[in-house]
C-alpha positions in Angstrom: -19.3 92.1 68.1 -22.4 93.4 67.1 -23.4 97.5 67.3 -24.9 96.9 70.6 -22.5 95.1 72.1 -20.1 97.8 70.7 -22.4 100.8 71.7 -22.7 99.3 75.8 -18.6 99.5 75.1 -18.5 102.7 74.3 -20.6 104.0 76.9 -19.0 102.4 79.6 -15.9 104.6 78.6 -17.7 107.7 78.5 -17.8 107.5 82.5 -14.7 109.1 84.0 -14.7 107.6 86.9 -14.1 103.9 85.3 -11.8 105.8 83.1 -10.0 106.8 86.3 -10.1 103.3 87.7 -8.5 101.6 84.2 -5.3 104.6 84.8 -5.1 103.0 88.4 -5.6 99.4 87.3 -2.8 100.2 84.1 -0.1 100.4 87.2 -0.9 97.0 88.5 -3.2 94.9 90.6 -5.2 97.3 93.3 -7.4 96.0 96.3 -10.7 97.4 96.2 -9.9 100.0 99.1 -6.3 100.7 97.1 -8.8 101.8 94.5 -11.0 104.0 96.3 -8.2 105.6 97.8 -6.4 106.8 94.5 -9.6 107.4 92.6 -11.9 109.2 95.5 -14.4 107.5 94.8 -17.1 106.3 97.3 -17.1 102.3 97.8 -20.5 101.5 96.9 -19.6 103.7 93.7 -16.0 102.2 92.6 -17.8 98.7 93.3 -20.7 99.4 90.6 -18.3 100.9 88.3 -15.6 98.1 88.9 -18.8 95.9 88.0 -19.4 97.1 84.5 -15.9 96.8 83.5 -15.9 93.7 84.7 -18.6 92.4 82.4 -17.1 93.8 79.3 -13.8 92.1 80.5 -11.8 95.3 80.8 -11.4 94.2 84.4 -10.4 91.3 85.9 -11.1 90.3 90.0 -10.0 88.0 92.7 -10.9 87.0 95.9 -8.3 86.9 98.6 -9.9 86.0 101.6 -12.3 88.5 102.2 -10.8 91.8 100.1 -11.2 91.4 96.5 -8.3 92.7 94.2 -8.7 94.3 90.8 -6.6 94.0 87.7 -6.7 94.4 84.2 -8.3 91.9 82.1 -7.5 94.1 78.4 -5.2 96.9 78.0 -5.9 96.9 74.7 -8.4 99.8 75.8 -6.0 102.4 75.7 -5.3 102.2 72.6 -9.1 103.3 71.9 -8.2 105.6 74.4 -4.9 107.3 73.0 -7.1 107.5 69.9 -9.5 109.6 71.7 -7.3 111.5 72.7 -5.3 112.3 69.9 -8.0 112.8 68.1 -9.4 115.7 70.6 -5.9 117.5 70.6 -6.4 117.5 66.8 -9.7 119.2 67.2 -8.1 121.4 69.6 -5.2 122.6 67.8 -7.5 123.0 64.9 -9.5 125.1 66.6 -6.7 127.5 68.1 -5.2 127.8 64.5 -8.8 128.8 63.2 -9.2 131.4 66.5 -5.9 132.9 65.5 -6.3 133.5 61.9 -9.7 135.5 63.0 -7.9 137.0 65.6 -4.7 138.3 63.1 -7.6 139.4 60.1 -9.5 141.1 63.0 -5.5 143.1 64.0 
């Protein structure tokens, strides 16, 4: 994978609402309306965001008739994702210990 490819990865996680639509897809396979009604978000949107994750593979889609249903196609994302995030409640807890120690000298 080169930088790029990595970097266009990246990004398309930095977008909460696909972020939302990966916690959805991690229960199971969703029609496209199933999606829009757990996530909020407006059709055209969910569709555009469904989109991207489709073309890095995250997601996978099928057509039944004429509703198209979601899945996921890599769930090895949130395991990047726990990552994140235990890497932000490190920062966070680091950050409280600091703010107490000023707070205690300050006493």
């Amino acid at each position: 994978m080169s930088l790029e490819a990595a970097a266009d990865f990246v990004k398309a996680l930095a977008e909460p609402a696909r972020l939302r639509l990966l916690q959805e897809l991690r229960r199971g396979e969703r029609s496209l309306s199933e999606l829009i009604d757990a996530t909020g978000l407006m059709q055209v949107n969910a569709w555009k965001h469904l989109q991207i994750l489709e073309r890095l593979d995250l997601v996978c889609r099928r057509r039944e008739g004429r509703r198209f249903h979601y899945s996921l196609g890599d769930d090895r994302v949130f395991l990047l994702i726990s990552l994140i995030q235990e890497s932000l409640e490190e920062d966070a807890a680091q950050i409280q210990r600091v703010l107490e120690v000023d707070v205690e000298s300050i006493s």
